[in-house]
Backbone as CSV, one residue per row, in Angstrom:
resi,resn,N_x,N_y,N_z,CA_x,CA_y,CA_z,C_x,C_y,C_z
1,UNK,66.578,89.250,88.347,67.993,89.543,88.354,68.409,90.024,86.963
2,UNK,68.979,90.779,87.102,69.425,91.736,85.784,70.613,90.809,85.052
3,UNK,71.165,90.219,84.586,72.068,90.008,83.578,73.351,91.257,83.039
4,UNK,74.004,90.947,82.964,75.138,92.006,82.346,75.188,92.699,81.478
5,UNK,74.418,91.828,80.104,74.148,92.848,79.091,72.952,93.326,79.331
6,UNK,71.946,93.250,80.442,71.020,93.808,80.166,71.397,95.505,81.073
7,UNK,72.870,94.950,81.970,72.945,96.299,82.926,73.624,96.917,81.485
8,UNK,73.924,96.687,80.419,74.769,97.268,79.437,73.777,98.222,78.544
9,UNK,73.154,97.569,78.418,72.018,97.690,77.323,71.419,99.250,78.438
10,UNK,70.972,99.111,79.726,70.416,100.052,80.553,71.345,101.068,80.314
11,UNK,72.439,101.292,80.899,73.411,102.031,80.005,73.289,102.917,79.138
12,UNK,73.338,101.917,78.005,73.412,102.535,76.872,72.073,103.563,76.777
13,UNK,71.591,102.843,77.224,69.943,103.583,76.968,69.545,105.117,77.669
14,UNK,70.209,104.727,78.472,70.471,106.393,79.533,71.381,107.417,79.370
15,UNK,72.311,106.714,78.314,73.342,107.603,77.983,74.235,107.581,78.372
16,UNK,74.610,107.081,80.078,75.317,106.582,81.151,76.895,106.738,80.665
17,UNK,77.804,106.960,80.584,79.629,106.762,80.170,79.617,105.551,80.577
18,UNK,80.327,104.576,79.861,80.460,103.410,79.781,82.243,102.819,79.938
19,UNK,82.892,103.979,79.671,84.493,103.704,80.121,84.413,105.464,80.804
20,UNK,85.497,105.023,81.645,86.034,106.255,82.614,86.546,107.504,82.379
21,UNK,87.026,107.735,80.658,87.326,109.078,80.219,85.950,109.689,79.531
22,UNK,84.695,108.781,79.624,83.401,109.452,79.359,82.952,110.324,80.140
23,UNK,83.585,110.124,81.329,82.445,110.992,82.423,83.077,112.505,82.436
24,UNK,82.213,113.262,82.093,82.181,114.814,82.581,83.809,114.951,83.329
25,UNK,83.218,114.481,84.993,84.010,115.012,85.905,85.170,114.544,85.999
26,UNK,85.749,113.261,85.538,86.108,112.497,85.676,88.066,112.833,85.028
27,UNK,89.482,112.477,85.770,90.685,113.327,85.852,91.020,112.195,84.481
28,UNK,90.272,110.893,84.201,90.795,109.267,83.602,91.923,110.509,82.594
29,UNK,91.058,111.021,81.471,91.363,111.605,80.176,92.914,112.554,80.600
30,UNK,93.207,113.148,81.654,94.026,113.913,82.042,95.473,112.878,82.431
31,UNK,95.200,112.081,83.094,95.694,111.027,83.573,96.612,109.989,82.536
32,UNK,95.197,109.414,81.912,95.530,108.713,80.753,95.842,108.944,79.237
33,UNK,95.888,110.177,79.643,96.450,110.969,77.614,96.539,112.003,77.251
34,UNK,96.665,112.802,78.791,97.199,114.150,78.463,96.498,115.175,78.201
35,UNK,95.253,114.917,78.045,94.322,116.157,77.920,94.138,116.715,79.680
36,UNK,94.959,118.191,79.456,94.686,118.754,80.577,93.133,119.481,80.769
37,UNK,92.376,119.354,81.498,91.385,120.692,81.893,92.022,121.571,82.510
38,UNK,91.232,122.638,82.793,91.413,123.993,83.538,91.374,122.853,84.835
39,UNK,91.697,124.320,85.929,92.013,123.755,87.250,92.326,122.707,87.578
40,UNK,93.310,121.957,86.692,93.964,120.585,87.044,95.482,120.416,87.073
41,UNK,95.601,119.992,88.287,97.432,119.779,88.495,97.767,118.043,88.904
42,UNK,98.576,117.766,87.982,99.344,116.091,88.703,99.374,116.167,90.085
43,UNK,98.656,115.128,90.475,98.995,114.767,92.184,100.703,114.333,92.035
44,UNK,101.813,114.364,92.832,103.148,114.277,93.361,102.919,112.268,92.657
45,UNK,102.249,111.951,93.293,102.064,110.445,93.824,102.056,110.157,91.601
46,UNK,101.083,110.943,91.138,101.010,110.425,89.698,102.152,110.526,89.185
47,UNK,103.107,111.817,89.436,104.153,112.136,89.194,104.945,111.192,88.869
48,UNK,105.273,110.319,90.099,106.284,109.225,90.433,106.494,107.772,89.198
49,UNK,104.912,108.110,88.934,104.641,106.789,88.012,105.461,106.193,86.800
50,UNK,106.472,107.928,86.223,106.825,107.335,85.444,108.559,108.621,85.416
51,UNK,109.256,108.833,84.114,110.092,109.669,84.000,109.604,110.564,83.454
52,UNK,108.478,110.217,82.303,108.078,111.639,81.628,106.854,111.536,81.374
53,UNK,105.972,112.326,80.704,104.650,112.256,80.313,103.883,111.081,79.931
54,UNK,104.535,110.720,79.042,104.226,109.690,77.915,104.339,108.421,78.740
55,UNK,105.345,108.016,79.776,105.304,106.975,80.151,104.488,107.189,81.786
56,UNK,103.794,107.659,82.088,103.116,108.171,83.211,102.138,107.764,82.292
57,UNK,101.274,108.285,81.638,100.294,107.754,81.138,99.934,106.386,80.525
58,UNK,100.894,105.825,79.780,101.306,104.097,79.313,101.091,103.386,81.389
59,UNK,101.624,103.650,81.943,101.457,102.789,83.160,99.813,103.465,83.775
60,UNK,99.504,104.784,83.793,98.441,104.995,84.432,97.370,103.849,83.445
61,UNK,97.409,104.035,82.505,96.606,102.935,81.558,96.931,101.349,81.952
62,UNK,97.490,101.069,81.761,97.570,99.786,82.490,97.278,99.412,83.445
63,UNK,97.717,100.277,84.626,97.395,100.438,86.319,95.523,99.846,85.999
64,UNK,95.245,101.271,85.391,93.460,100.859,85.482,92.753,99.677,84.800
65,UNK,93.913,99.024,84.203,93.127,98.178,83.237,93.086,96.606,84.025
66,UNK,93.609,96.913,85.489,93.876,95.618,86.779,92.887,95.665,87.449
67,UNK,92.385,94.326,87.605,91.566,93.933,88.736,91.449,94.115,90.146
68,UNK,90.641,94.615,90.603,90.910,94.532,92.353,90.648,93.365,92.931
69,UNK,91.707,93.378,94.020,91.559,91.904,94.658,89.945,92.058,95.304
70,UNK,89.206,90.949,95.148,87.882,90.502,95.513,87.985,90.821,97.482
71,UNK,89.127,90.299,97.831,88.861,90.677,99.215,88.766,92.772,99.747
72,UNK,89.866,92.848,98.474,89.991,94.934,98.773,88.351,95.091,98.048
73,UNK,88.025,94.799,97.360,86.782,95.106,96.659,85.544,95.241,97.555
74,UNK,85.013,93.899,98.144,84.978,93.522,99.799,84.743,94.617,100.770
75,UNK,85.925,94.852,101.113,86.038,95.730,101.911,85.842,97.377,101.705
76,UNK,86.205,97.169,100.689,86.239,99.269,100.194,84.414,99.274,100.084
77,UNK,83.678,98.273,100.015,82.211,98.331,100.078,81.768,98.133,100.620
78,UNK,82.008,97.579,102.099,81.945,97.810,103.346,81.762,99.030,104.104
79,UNK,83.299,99.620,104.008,83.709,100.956,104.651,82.528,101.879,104.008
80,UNK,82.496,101.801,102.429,81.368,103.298,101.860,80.375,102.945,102.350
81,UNK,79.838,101.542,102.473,78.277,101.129,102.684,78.114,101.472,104.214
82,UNK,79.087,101.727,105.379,78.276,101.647,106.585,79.032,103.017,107.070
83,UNK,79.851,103.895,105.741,80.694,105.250,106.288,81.754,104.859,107.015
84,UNK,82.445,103.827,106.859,83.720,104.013,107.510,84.973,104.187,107.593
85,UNK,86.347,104.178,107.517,87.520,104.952,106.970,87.786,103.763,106.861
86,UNK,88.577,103.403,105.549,89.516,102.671,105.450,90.832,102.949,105.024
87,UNK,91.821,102.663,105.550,92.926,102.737,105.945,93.599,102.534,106.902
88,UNK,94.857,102.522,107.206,95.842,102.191,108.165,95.202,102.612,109.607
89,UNK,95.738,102.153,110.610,95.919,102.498,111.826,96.221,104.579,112.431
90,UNK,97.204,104.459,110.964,98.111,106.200,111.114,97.025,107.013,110.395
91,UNK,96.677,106.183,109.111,95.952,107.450,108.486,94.522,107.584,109.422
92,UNK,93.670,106.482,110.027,93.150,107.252,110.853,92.954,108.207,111.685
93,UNK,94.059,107.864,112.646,94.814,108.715,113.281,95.019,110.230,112.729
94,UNK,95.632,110.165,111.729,95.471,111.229,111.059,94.144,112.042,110.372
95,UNK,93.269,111.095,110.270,91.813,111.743,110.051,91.108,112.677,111.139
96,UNK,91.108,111.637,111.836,90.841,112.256,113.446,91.264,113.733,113.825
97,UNK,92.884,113.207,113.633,93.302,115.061,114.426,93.393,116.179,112.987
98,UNK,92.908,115.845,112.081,92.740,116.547,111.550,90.884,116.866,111.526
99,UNK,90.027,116.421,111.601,88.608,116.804,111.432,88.095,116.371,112.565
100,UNK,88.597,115.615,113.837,87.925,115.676,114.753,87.174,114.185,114.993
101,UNK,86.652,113.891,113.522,85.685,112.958,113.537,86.313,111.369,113.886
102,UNK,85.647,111.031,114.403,85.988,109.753,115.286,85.439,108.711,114.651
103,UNK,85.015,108.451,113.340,84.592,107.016,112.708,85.756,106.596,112.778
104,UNK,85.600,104.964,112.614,86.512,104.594,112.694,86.302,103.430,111.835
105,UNK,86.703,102.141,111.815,86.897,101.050,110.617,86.415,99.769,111.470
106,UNK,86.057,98.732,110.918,85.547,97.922,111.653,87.041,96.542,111.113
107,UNK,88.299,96.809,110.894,89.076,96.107,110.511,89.727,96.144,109.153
């Protein structure tokens, strides 16, 4: 069994990004401080977060710096581990008539 610093240490050793504005692909840096890339626009929903720039980013930072509840955690590794949608009743629904595809959630 691996230990924590030893998954740290692996990490490090691979080069791996170790916080979320490391990664390449990754919107964290756009999100959290304003560095725009090319082809990138605020989702509506980020929009809302705050009145202006500066405080959109102060809450997006915080937002990420919260724990997920152990039971959503749970579950969101569930749904990826066996492919299944998670979400509401509607947004299924809405998956469906939009792509057809009929997975569905096991709760």
């Amino acid at each position: 069994m691996m230990t924590a610093s030893g998954r740290r240490a692996a990490v490090r050793d691979r080069k791996w990004p170790v916080y979320p504005g490391d990664y390449h692909w990754s919107s964290y840096r756009a999100h959290a401080f304003g560095v725009e890339p090319g082809l990138w626009s605020p989702h509506p929903l980020h929009l809302q977060l705050g009145s202006n720039k500066r405080s959109r980013q102060e809450y997006y930072r915080a937002l990420m710096c919260e724990q997920p509840d152990v039971d959503v955690l749970a579950k969101i590794r569930h749904c990826a581990n066996k492919g299944l949608i998670l979400g509401t009743e509607t947004f299924r629904e809405q998956f469906h008539a939009l792509t057809g595809d009929r997975t569905t959630t096991s709760g």
